[in-house]
VEXKE-796165 format. One line per 4 residues: their letters; for each residue x, y, z of N, C-alpha, C, O. Coordinates in steps of 0.02 Angstrom, whole numbers, plus 50000, padded with zeros to 5 digits. Layout:
VEXKE-796165
a> X:Y:Z:X:Y:Z:X:Y:Z:X:Y:Z | ...
end
This chain:
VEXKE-796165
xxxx> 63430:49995:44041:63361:50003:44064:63314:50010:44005:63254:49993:44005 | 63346:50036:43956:63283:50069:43903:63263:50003:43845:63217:49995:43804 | 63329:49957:43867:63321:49899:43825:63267:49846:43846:63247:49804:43806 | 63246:49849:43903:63204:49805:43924:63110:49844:43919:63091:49902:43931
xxxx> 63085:49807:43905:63013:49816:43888:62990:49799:43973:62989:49743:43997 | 62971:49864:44009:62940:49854:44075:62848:49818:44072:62810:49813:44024 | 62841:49802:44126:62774:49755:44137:62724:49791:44159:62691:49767:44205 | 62707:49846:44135:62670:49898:44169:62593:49886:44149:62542:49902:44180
xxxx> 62600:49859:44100:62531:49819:44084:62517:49796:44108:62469:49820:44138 | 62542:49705:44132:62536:49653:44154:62585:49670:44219:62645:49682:44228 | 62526:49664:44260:62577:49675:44331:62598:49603:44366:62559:49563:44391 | 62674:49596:44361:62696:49546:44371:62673:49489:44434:62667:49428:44429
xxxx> 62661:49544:44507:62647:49525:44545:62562:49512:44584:62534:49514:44639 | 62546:49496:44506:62462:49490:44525:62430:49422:44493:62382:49433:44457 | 62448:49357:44501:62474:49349:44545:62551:49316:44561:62574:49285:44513 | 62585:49318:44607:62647:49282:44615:62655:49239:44583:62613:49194:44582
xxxx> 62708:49237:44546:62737:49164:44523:62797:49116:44571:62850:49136:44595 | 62765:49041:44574:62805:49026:44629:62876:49035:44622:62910:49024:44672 | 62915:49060:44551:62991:49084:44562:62995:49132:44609:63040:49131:44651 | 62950:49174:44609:62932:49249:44629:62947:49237:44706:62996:49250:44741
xxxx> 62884:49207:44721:62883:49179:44820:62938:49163:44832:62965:49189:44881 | 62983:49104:44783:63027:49069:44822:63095:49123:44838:63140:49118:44880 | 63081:49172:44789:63143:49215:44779:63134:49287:44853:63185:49310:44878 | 63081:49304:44870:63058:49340:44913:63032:49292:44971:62980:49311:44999
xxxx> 63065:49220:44997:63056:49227:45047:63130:49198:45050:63140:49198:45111 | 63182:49175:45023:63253:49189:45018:63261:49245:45050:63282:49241:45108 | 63242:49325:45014:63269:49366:45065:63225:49390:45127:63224:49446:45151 | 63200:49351:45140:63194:49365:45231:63226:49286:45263:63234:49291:45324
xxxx> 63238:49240:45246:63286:49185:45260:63328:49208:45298:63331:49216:45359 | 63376:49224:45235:63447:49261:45220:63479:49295:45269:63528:49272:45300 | 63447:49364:45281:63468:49407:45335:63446:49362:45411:63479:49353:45462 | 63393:49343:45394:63343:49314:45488:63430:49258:45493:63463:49285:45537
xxxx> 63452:49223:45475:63498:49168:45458:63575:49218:45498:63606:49199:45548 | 63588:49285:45456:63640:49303:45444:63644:49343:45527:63694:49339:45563 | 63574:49384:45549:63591:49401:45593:63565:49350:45675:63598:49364:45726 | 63538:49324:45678:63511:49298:45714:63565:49230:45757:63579:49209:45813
xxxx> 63578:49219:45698:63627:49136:45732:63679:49180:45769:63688:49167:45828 | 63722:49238:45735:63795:49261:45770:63757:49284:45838:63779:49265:45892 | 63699:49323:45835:63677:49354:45926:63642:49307:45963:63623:49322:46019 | 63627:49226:45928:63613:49186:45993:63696:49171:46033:63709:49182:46093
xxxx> 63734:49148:45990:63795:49148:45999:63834:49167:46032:63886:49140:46053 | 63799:49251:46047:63833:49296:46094:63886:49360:46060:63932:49389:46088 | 63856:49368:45979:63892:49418:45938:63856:49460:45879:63860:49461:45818 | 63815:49496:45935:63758:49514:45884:63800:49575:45823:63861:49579:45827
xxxx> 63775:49606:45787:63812:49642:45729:63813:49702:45773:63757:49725:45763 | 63836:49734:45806:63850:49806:45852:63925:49793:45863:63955:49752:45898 | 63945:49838:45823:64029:49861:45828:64016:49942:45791:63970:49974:45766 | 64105:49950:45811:64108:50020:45785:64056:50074:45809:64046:50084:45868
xxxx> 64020:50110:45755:63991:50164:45787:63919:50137:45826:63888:50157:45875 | 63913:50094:45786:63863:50060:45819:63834:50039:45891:63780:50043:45918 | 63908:50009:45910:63929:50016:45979:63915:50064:46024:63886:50053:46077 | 63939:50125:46003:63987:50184:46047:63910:50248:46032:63897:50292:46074
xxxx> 63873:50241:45974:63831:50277:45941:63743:50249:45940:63697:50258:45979 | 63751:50214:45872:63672:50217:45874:63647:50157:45898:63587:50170:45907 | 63654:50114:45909:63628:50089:45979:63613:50091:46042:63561:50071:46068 | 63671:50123:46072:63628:50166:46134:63581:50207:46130:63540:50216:46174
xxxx> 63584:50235:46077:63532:50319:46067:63483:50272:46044:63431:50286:46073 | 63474:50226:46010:63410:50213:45997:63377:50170:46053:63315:50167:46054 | 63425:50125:46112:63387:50100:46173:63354:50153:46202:63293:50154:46215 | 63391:50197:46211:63373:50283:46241:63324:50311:46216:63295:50353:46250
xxxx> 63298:50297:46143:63245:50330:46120:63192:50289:46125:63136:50311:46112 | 63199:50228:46143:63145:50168:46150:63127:50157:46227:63082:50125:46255 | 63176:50194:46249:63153:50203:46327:63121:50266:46359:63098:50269:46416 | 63123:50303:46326:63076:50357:46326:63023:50362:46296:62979:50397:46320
xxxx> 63011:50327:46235:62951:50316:46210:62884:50267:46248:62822:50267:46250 | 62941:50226:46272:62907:50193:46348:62872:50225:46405:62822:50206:46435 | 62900:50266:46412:62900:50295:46458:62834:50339:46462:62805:50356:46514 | 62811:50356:46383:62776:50401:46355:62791:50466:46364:62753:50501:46398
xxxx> 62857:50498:46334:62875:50526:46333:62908:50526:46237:62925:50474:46208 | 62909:50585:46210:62947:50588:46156:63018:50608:46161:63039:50651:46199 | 63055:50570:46115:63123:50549:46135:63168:50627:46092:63204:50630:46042 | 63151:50664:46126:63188:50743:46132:63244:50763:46145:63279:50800:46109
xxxx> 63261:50729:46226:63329:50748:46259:63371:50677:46256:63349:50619:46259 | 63434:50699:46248:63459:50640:46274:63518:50681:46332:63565:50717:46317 | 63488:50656:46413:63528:50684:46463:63602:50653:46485:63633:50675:46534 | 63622:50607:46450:63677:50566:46477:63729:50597:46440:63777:50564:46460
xxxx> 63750:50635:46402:63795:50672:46345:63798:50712:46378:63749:50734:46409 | 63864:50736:46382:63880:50810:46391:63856:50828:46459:63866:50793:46509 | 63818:50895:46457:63762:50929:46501:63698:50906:46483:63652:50915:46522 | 63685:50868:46411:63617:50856:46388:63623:50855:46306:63652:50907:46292
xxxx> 63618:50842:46284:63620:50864:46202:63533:50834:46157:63490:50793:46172 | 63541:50881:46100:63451:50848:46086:63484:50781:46045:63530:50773:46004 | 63434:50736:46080:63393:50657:46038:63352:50665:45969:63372:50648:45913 | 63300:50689:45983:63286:50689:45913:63303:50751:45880:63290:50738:45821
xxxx> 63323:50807:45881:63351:50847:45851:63422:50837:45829:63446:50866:45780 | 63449:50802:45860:63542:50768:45842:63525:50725:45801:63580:50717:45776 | 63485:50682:45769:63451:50663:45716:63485:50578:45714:63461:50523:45701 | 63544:50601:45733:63583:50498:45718:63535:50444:45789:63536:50383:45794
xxxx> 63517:50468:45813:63466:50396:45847:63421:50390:45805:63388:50339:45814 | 63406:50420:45765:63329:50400:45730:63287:50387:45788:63281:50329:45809 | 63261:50431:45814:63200:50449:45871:63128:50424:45836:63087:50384:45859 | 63127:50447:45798:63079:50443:45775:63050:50408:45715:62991:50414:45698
xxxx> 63094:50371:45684:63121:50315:45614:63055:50264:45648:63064:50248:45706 | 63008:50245:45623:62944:50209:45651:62990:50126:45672:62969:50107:45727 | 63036:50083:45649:63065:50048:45690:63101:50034:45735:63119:49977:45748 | 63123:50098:45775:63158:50109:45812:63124:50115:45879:63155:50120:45932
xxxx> 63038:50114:45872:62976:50115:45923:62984:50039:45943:62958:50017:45994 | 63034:49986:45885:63019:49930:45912:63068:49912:46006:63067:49869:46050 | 63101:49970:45992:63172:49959:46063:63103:49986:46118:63121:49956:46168 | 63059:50011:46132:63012:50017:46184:62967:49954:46210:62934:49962:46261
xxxx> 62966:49892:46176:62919:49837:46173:62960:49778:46172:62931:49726:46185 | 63027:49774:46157:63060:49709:46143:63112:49733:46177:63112:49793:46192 | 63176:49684:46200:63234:49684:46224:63287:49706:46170:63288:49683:46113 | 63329:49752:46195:63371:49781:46157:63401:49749:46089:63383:49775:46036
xxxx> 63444:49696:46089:63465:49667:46060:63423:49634:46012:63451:49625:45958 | 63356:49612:46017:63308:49577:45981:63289:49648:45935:63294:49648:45873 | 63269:49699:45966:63250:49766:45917:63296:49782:45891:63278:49818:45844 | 63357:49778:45891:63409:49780:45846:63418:49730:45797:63415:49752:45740
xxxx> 63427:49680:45802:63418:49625:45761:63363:49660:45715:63383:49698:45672 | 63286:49646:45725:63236:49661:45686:63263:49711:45649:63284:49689:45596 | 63269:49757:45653:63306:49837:45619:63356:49806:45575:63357:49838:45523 | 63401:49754:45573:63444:49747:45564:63428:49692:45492:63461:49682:45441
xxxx> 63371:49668:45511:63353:49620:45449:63296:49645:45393:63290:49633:45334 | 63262:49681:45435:63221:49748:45399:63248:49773:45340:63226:49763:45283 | 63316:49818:45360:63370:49825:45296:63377:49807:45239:63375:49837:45185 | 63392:49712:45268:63405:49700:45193:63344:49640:45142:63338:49609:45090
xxxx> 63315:49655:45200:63222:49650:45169:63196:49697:45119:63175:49673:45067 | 63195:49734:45123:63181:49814:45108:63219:49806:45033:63193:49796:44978 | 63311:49819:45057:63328:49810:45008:63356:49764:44942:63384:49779:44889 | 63338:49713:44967:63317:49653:44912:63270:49634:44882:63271:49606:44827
xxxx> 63203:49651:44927:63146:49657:44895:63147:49712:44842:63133:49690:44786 | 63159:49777:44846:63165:49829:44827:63188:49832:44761:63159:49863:44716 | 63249:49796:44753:63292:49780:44670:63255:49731:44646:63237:49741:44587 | 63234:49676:44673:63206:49633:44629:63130:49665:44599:63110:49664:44541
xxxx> 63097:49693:44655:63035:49739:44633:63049:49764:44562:63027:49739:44510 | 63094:49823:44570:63132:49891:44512:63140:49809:44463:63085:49800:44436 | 63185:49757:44447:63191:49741:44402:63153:49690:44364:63168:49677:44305 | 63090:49653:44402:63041:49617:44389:62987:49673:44354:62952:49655:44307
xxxx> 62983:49723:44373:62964:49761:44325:62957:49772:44252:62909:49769:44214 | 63035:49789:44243:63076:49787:44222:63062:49730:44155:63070:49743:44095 | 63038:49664:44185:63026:49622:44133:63073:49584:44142:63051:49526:44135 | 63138:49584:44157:63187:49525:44204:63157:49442:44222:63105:49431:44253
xxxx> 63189:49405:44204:63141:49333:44231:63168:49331:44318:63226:49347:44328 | 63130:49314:44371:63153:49318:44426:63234:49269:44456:63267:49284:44506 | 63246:49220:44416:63308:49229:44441:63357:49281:44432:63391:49286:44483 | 63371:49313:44398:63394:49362:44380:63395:49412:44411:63447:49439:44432
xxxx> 63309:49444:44420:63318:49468:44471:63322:49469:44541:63333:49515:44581 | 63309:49393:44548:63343:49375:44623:63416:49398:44625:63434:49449:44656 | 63450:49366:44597:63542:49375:44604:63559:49440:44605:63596:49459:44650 | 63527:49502:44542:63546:49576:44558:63513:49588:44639:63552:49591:44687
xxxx> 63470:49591:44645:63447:49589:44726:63499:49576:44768:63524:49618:44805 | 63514:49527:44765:63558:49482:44826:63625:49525:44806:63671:49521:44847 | 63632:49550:44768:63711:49564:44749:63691:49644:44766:63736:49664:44803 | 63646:49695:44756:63639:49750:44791:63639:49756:44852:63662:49804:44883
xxxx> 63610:49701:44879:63589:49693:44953:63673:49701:44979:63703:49750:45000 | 63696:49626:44969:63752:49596:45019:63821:49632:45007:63872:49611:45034 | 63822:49684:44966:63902:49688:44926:63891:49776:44944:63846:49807:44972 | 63957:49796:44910:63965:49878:44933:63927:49907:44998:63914:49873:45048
xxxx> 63910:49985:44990:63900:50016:45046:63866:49975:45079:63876:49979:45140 | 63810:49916:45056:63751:49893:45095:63807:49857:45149:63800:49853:45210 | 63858:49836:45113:63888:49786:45186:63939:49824:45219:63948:49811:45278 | 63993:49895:45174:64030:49919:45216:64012:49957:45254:64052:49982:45293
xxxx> 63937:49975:45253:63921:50024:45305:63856:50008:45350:63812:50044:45372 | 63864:49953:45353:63828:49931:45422:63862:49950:45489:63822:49942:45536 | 63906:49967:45503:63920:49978:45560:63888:50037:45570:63880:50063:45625 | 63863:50067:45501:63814:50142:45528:63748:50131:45488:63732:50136:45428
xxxx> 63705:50106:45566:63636:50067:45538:63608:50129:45497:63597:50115:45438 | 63595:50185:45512:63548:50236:45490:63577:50235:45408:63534:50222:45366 | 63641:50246:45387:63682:50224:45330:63632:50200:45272:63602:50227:45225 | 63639:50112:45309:63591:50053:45260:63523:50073:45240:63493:50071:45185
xxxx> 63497:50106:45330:63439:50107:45318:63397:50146:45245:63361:50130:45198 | 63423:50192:45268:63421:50269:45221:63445:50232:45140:63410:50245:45091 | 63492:50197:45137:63515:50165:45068:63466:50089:45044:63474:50062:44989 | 63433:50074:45079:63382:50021:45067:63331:50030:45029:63301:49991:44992
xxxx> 63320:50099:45045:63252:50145:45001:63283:50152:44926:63245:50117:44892 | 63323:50173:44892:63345:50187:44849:63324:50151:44787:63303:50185:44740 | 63327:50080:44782:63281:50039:44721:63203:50051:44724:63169:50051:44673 | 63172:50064:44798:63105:50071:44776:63105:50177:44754:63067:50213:44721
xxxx> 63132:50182:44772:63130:50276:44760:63131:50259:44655:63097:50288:44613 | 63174:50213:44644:63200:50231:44577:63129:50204:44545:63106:50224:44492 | 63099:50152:44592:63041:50096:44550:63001:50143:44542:62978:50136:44485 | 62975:50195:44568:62943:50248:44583:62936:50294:44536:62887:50300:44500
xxxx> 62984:50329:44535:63010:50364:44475:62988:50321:44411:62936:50319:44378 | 63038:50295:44408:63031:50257:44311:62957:50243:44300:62924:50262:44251 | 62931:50203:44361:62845:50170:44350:62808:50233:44334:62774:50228:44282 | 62805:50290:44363:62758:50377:44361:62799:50377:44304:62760:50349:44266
xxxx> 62859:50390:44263:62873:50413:44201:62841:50372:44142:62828:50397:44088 | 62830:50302:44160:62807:50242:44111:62740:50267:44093:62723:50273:44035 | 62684:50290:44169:62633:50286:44161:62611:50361:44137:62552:50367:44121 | 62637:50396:44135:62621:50449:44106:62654:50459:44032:62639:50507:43998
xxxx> 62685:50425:44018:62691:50427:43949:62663:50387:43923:62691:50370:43871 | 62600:50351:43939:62536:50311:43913:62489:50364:43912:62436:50337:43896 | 62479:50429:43922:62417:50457:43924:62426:50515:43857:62477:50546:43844 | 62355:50518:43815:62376:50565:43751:62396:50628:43773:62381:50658:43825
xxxx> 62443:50649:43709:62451:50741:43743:62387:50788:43729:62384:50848:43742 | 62347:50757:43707:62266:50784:43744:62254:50812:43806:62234:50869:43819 | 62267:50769:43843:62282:50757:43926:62276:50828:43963:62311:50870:43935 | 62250:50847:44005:62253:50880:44040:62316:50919:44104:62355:50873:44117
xxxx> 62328:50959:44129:62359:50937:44169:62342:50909:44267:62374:50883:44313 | 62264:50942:44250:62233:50917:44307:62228:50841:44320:62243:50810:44371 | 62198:50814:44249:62224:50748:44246:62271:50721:44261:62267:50682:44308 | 62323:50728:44233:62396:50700:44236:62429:50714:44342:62459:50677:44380
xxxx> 62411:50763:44347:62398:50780:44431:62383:50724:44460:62419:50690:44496 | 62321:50712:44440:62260:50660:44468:62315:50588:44474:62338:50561:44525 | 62322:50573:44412:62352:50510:44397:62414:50510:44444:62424:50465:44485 | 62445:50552:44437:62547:50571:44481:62521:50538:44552:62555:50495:44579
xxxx> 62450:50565:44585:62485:50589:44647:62483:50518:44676:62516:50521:44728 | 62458:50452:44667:62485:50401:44705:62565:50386:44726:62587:50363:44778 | 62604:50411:44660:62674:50390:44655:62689:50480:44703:62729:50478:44750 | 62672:50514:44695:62697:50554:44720:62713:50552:44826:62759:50561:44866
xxxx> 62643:50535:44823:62633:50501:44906:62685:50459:44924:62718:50463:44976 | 62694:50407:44864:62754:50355:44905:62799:50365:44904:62835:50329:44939 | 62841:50431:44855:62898:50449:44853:62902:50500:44922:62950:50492:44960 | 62857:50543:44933:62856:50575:44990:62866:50525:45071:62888:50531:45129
xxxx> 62843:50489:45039:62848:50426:45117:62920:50394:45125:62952:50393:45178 | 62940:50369:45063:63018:50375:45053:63074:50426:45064:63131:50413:45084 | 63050:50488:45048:63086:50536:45078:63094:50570:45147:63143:50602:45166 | 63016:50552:45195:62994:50539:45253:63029:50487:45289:63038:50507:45347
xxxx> 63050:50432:45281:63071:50376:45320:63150:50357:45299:63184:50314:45328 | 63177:50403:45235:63249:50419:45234:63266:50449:45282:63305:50420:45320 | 63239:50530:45303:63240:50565:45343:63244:50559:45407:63291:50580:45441 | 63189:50525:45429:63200:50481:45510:63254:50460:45505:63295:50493:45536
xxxx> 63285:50394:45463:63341:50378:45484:63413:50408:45519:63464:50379:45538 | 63391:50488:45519:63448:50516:45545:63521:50519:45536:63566:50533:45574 | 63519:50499:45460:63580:50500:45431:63590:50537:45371:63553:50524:45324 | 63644:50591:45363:63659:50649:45317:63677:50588:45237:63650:50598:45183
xxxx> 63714:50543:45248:63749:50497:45187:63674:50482:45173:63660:50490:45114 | 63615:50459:45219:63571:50423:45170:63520:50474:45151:63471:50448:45123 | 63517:50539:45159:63477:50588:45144:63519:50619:45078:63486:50641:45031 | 63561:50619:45076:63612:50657:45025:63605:50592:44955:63614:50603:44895
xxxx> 63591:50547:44977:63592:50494:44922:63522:50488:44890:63515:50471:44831 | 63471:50502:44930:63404:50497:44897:63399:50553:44862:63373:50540:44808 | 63414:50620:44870:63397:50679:44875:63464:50673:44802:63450:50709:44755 | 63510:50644:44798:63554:50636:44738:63515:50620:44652:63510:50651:44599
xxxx> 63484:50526:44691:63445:50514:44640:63381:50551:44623:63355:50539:44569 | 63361:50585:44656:63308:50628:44612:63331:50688:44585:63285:50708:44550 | 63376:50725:44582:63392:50748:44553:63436:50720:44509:63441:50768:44471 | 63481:50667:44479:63504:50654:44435:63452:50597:44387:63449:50609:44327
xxxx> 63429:50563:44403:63352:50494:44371:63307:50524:44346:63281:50499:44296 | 63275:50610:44379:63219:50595:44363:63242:50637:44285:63215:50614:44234 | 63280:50683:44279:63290:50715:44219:63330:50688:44169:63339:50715:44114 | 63361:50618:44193:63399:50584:44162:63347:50526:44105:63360:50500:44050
xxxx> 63279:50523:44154:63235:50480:44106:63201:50506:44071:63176:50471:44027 | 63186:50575:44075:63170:50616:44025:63199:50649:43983:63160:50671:43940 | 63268:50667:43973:63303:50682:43931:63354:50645:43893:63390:50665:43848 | 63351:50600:43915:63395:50555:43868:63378:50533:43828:63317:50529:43836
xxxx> 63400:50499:43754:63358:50482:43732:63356:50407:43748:63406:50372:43742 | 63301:50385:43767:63263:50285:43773:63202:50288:43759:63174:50323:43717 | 63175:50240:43803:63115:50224:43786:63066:50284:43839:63005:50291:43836 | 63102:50312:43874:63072:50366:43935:63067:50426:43890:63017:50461:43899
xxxx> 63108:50447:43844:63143:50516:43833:63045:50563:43797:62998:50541:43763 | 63048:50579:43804:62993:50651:43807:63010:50665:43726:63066:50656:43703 | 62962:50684:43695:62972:50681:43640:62937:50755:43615:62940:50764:43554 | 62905:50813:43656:62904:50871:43666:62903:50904:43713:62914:50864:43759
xxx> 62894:50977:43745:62909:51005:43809:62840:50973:43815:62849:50913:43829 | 62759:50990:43810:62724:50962:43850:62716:50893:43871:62678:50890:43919 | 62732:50852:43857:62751:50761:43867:62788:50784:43913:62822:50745:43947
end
């Protein structure tokens, strides 16, 4: 990371370069392609827990939201057990409002390509940054996206979901460490406040819409990288490393 000269100057995406487009609309292709053809077919991606778990709870939470009702109880369990307090429907995960307006299977799908939208866009974002020429960072993209947890743990959507955020959480981080180590140690700290709190908002929104997802693996993983990234880019030594306690 520290070897590459980031674009924080020159913001890459102002405007697109047609590598850029062609590479970001590949990944919404990709997935629309991957999930879409198997559930005209008659084999949409719902197996495993998916099945037996968060797919029902989330028709269930899209049918109460219908209903205009907030998706609280779920009465078919047990004697009753809580919906959005049992946290794995993602009740409240803002795409999961899409199962109240569309047919089950289609709001699943969407959710399902969302994912790896999110997270392909997401790496190529973090590494176009970065200063990366976009094929390059097309292929790390596509290879975060389609490979490890992203593919062994689809059978637990909340899983992906929650793990999709993770390249933009990091873009986040490094970009607020870049840009504050452009300002003199003159600097204030009201200032430096001032400047944080955009990145601060979107990391909070990231930690907000991890959360919905209703999954402990993808809360434990965001909540990982900030505590190991953000002190890792400041104390190490690179091109991040702090060069006194006030910096």
């Amino acid at each position: 990371m520290s070897l590459v000269t980031p674009t924080h100057q020159r913001r890459w995406w102002r405007p697109l370069t047609s590598a850029d487009r062609r590479a970001l609309f590949a990944m919404v292709v990709v997935p629309t392609f991957l999930f879409v053809i198997p559930a005209i077919l008659g084999h949409p991606a719902i197996d495993g827990d998916n099945l037996i778990q968060n797919f029902p709870l989330r028709v269930l939470s899209g049918q109460q939201i219908a209903s205009g009702h907030l998706p609280l109880f779920n009465p078919l369990a047990n004697s009753g057990t809580p919906l959005l307090g049992g946290l794995n429907a993602g009740a409240l995960y803002p795409l999961t409002a899409i199962f109240a307006f569309v047919p089950p299977i289609a709001a699943w799908i969407i959710n399902c390509i969302a994912v790896y939208v999110i997270a392909a866009s997401g790496m190529f974002a973090l590494l176009r940054w970065h200063g990366l020429r976009p094929l390059s960072s097309f292929a790390a993209a596509m290879s975060f996206a389609y490979s490890g947890a992203m593919i062994g743990q689809l059978v637990h959507l909340g899983v992906v979901q929650g793990f999709a955020f993770i390249p933009w959480a990091a873009l986040i981080l490094v970009s607020l460490s870049r840009r504050l180590s452009l300002e003199p140690a003159t600097s204030t700290w009201r200032h430096l406040a001032r400047i944080s709190t955009p990145w601060m908002w979107g990391y909070a929104l990231l930690w907000g819409l991890t959360f919905l997802t209703g999954e402990p693996r993808g809360i434990a993983e965001i909540e990982l990288l900030t505590l190991t990234l953000g002190p890792s880019i400041l104390l190490i030594r690179s091109s991040y490393w702090i060069q006194s306690w006030r910096a």
